[in-house]
C-alpha positions as CSV (number, residue, x, y, z in Angstrom):
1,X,0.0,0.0,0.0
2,X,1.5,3.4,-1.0
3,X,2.3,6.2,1.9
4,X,-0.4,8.3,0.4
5,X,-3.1,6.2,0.8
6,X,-1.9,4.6,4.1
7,X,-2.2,8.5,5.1
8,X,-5.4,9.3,3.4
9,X,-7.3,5.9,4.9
10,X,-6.0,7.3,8.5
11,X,-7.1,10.5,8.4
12,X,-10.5,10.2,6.7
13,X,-11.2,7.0,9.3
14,X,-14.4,8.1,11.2
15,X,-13.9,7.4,14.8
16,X,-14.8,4.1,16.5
17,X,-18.5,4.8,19.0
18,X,-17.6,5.3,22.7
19,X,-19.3,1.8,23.5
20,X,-21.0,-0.8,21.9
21,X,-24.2,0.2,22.6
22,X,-26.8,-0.4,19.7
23,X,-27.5,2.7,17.6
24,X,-30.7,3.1,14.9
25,X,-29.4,3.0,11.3
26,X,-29.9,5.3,8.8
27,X,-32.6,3.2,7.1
28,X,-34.7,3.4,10.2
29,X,-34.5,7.1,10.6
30,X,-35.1,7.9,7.3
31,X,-38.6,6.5,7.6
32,X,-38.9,6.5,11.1
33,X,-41.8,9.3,12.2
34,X,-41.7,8.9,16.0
35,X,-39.1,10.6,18.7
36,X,-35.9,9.6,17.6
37,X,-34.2,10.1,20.9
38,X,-36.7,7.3,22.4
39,X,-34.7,4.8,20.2
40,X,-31.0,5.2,21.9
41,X,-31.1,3.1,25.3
42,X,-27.8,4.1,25.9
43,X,-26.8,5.5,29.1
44,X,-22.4,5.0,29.2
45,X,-21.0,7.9,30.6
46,X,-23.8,9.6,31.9
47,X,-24.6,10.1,35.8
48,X,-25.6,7.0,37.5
49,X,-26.6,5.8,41.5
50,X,-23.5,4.1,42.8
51,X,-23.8,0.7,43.5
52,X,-22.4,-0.7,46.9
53,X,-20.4,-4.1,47.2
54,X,-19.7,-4.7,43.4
55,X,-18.2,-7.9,43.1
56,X,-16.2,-8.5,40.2
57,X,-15.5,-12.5,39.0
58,X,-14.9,-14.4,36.0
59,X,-18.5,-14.6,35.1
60,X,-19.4,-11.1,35.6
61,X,-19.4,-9.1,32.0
62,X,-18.5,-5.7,31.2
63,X,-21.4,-3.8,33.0
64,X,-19.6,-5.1,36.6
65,X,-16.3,-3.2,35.2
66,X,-18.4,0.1,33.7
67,X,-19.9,0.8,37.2
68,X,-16.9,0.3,39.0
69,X,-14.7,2.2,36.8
70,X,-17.5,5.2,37.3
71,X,-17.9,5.1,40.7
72,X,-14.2,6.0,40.0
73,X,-14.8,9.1,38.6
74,X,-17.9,9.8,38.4
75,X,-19.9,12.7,36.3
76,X,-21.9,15.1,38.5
77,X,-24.5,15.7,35.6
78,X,-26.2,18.8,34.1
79,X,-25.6,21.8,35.8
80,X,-27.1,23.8,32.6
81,X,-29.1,22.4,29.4
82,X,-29.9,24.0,25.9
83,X,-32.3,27.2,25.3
84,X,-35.4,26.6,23.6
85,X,-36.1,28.6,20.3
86,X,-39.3,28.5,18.4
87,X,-37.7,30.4,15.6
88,X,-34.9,27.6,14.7
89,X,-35.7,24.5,13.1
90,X,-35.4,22.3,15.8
91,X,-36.8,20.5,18.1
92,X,-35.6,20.7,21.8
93,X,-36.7,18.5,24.1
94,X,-34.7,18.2,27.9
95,X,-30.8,17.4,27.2
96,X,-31.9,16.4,23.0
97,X,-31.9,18.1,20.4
98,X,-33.3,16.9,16.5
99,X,-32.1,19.2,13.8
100,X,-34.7,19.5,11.3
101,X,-36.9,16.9,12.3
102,X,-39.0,16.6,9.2
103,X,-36.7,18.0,6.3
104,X,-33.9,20.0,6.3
105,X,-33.5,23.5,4.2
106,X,-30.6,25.0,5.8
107,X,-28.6,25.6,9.3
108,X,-29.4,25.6,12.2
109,X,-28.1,26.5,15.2
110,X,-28.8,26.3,19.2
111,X,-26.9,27.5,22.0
112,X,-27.4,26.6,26.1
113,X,-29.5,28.3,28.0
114,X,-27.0,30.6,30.2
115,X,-24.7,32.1,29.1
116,X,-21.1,30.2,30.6
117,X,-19.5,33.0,33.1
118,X,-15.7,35.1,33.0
119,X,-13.5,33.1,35.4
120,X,-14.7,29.9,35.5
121,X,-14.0,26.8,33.6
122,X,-16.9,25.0,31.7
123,X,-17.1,21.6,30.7
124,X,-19.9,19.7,28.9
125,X,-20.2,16.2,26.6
126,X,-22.8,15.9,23.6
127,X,-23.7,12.3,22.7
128,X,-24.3,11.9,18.5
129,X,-27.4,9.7,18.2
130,X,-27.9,9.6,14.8
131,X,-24.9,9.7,11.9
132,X,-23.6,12.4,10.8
133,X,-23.6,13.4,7.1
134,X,-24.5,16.1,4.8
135,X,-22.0,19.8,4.8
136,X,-21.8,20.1,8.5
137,X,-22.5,19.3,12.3
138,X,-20.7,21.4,14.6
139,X,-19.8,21.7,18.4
140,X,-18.0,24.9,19.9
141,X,-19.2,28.4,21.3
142,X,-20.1,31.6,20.5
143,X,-21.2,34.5,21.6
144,X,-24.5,37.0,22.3
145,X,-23.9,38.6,18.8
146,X,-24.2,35.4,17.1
147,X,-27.8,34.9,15.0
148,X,-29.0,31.6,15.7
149,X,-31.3,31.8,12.3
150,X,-28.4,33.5,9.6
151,X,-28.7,31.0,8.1
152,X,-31.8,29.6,8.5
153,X,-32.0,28.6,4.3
154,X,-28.4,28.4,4.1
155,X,-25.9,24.9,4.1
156,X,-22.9,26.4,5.9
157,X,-20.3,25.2,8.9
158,X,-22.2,28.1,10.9
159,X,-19.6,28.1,13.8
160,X,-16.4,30.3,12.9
161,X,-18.0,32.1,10.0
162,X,-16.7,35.5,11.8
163,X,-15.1,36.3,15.1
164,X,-18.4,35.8,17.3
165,X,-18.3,31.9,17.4
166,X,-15.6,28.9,17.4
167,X,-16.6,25.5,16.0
168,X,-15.2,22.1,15.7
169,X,-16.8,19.9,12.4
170,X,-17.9,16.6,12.9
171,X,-14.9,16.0,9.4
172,X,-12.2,16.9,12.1
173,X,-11.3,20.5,11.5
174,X,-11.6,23.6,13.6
175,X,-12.6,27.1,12.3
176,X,-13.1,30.3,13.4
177,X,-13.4,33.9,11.4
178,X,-13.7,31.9,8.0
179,X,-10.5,30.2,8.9
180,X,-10.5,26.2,8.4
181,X,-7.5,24.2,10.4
182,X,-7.0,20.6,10.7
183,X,-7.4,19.5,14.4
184,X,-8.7,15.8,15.0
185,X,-10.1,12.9,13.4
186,X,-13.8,12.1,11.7
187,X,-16.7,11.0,14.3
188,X,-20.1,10.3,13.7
189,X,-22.7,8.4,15.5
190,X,-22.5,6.4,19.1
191,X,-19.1,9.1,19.8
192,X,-19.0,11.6,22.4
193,X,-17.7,15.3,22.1
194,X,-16.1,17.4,24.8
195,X,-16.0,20.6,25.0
196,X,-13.5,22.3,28.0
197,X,-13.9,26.3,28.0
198,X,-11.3,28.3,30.0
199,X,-12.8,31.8,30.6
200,X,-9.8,32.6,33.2
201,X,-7.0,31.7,30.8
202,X,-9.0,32.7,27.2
203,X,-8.6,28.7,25.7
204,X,-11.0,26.0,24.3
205,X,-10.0,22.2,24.2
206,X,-12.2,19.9,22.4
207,X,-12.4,16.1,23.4
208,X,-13.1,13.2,21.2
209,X,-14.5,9.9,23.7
210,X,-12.8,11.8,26.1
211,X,-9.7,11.9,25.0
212,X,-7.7,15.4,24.3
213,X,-7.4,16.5,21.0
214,X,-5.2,19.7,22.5
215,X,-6.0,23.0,23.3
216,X,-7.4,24.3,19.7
217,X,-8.2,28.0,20.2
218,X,-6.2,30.6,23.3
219,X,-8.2,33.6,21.8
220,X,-11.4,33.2,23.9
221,X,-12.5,36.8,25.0
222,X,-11.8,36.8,28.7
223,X,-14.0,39.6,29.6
224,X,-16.7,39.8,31.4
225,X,-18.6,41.5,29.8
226,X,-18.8,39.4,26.7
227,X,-21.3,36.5,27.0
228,X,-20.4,33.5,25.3
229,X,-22.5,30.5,24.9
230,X,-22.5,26.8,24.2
231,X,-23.4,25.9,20.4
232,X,-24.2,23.1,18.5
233,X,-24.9,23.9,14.6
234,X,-26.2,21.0,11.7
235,X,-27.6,21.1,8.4
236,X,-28.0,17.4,8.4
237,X,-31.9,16.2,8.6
238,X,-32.9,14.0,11.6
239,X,-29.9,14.5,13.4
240,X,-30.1,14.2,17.1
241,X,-27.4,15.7,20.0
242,X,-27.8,14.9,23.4
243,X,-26.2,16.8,26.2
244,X,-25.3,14.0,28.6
245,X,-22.7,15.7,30.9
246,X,-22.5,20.1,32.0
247,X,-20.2,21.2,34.7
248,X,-18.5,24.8,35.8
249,X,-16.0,25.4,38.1
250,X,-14.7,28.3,39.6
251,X,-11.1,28.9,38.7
252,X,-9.1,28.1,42.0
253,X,-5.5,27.0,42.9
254,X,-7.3,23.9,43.8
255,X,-8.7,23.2,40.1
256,X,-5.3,24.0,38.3
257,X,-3.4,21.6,41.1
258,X,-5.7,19.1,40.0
259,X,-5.4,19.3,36.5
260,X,-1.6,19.4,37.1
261,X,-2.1,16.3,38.8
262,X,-4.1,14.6,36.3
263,X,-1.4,14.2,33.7
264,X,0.6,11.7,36.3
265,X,-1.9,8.7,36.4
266,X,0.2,6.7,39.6
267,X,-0.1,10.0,41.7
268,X,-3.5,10.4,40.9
269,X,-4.0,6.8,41.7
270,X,-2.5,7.6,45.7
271,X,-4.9,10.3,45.8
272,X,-8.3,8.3,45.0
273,X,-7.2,6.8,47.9
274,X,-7.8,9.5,50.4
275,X,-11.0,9.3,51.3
276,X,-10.9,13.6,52.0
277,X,-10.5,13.8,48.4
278,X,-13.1,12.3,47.5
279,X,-15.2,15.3,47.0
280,X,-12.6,16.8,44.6
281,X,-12.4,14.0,42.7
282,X,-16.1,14.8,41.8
283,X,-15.6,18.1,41.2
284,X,-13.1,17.9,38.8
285,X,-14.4,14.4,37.3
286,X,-14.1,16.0,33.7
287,X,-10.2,16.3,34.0
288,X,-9.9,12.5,34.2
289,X,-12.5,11.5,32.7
290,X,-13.6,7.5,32.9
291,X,-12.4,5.8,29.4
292,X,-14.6,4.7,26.8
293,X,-15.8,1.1,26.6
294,X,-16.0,0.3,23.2
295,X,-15.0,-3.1,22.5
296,X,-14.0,-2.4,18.9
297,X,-11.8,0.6,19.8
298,X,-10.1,-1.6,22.4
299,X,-9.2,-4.2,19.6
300,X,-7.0,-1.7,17.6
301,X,-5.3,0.7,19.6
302,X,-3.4,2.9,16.7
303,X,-5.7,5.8,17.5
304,X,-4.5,5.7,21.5
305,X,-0.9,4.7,21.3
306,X,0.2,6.7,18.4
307,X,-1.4,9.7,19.3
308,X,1.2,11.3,19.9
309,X,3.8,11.1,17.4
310,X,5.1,14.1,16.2
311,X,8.1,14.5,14.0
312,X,10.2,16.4,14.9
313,X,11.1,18.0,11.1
314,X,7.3,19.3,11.2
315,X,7.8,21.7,14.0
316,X,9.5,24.1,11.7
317,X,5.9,24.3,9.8
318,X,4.2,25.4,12.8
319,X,0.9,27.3,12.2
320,X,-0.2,29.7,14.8
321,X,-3.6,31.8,15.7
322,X,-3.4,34.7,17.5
323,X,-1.5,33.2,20.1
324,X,2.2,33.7,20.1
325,X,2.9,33.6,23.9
326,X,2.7,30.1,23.2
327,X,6.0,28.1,23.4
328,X,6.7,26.5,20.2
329,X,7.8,23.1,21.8
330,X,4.1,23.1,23.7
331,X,3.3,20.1,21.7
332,X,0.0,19.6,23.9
333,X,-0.8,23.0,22.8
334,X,-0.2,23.1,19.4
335,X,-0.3,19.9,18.3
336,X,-3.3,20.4,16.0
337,X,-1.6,23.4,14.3
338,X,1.0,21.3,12.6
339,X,-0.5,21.3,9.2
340,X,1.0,20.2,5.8
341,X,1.6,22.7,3.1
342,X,3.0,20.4,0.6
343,X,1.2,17.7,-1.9
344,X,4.0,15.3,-2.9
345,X,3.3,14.9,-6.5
346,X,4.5,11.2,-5.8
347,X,4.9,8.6,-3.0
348,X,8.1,8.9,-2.5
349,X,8.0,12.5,-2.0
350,X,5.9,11.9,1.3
351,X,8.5,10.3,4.0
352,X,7.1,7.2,6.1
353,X,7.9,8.6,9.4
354,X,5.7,12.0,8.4
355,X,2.6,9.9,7.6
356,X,0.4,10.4,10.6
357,X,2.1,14.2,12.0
358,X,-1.5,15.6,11.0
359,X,-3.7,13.0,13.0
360,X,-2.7,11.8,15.9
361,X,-3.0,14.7,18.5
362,X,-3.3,13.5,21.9
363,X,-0.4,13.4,24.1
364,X,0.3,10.5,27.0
């Protein structure tokens, strides 16, 4: 197989689903007239009771090892939940939302119903229920001056058409003020996106099955007199979102010690063992998040050990956005700002260890 291809099949991969939970397929939801949501049993990742005295053996399944592993760290669910809007083509019902739920003739667009304060840091998790197809589903923020029906008969990528909003597209690239950059892989249905907003430090990190994909934008406005809002954005009809997880934390010495801490698994693993910690640990749940449980992403793990690679002859073609405070050897940073400017005209143009310098983001 030739290096192009190797690189084009792993970058235009869509994403393995969290867990192996059963999804409806596009057949059924292109007929199907009732509420979609009502067809998605799945609840992994979401808030749920503790269970006391779990007993793990050789003939318990995978459900013993989910509950245990999120009584772990366990989500403290939805703190805020999306704004309902007449005027949008959607229908908005608790934490779901279905885009165009008869026939789609634009974008639309819907935010949360607060607005996420100056000084705190937010963190919230959209399921994707149905697959994701047509010119774009978007996740990000934006702010008070943003229309929610521009473009109401328009097919755009709504968030990052100007400087009020920041998206990230369901084909793996960010964009803001018109301007497109590489950042992550494809996802679609049965995955889970992130979203971490830093109002005290100005950045916006976007997760993929909770799991990093770098800090993407460090111009958020940190004022407080600018509101800024969650968004979610599709043109795609039938397409549901569910906001499983919402959380904001004041920014404290506490929370930054924490996330410090986070990035050194065995010390973190002394600390669950404090029982005065406990709290904390709940508080801050999102910054170690449990890992997903998808069978099938367990039985290839390119996308989790590779993640990281980065050669070292890219760095030079660093491309940066309104942020050069940034050390240049940051690669957690700036890892998704490594993008290639050159189309070999032939394989052996494009080196083998270069390959996969655009795709894999995350860092151990």
């Amino acid at each position: 197989m030739s290096h192009r291809r190797l690189y084009m099949e792993a970058t235009q991969r869509p994403l393995e689903p969290y867990c192996d939970c059963e999804f409806p397929q596009s057949v059924l939801l292109a007929t199907y007239t009732g509420y979609i949501p009502d067809l998605v049993k799945c609840r992994c990742g979401e808030r749920t009771e503790k269970k006391q005295n779990v007993n793990i053996t050789s003939e318990k399944n995978s459900e013993d090892d989910k509950q245990l592993e999120e009584s772990i760290c366990q989500p403290n669910g939805l703190q805020w939940n999306w704004e309902q809007n007449e005027t949008t083509d959607t229908l908005i019902k608790d934490a779901d939302i279905t885009f165009h739920p008869t026939y789609s003739q634009g974008t639309a667009i819907v935010r949360s119903v607060q607005p996420l304060k100056a000084g705190m840091v937010h963190f919230w998790e959209m399921r994707i229920i149905t697959p994701l197809a047509g010119t774009d589903v978007m996740f990000g923020v934006g702010t008070d001056k943003v229309e929610l029906n521009q473009f109401q008969y328009h097919f755009v990528s709504a968030l990052g058409t100007n400087a009020q909003s920041w998206g990230f597209s369901y084909n793996g690239k960010i964009q803001h003020n018109g301007v497109q950059l590489p950042y992550g892989q494809k996802f679609s249905q049965g995955c889970i996106v992130g979203v971490c907003l830093d109002r005290a430090r100005g950045t916006l990190e976007f997760y993929l099955n909770r799991r990093s994909l770098g800090i993407a934008y460090t111009n958020i406005p940190r004022d407080p007199q600018v509101q800024l809002y969650a968004m979610v954005c599709s043109t795609a009809a039938k397409s549901v979102v569910r906001l499983i997880n919402s959380t904001s934390q004041m920014d404290c010495l506490q929370l930054r010690a924490f996330k410090a801490l986070s990035k050194h698994p065995k010390d973190l693993q002394l600390l669950r063992q404090m029982p005065g910690f406990r709290g904390v640990l709940n508080d801050y749940w999102f910054l170690t998040p449990p890992v997903r449980y998808s069978r099938r992403s367990a039985a290839s793990e390119l996308d989790i050990a590779d993640e990281a690679v980065l050669s070292k002859s890219r760095l030079g073609r660093k491309q940066k956005y309104k942020d050069d405070d940034l050390d240049i050897n940051d690669l957690y940073s700036n890892a998704h700002k490594i993008a290639m400017r050159c189309s070999p005209e032939t394989d052996e143009e494009l080196h083998a260890s270069e390959l996969f310098d655009e795709y894999f983001h995350y860092l151990f």
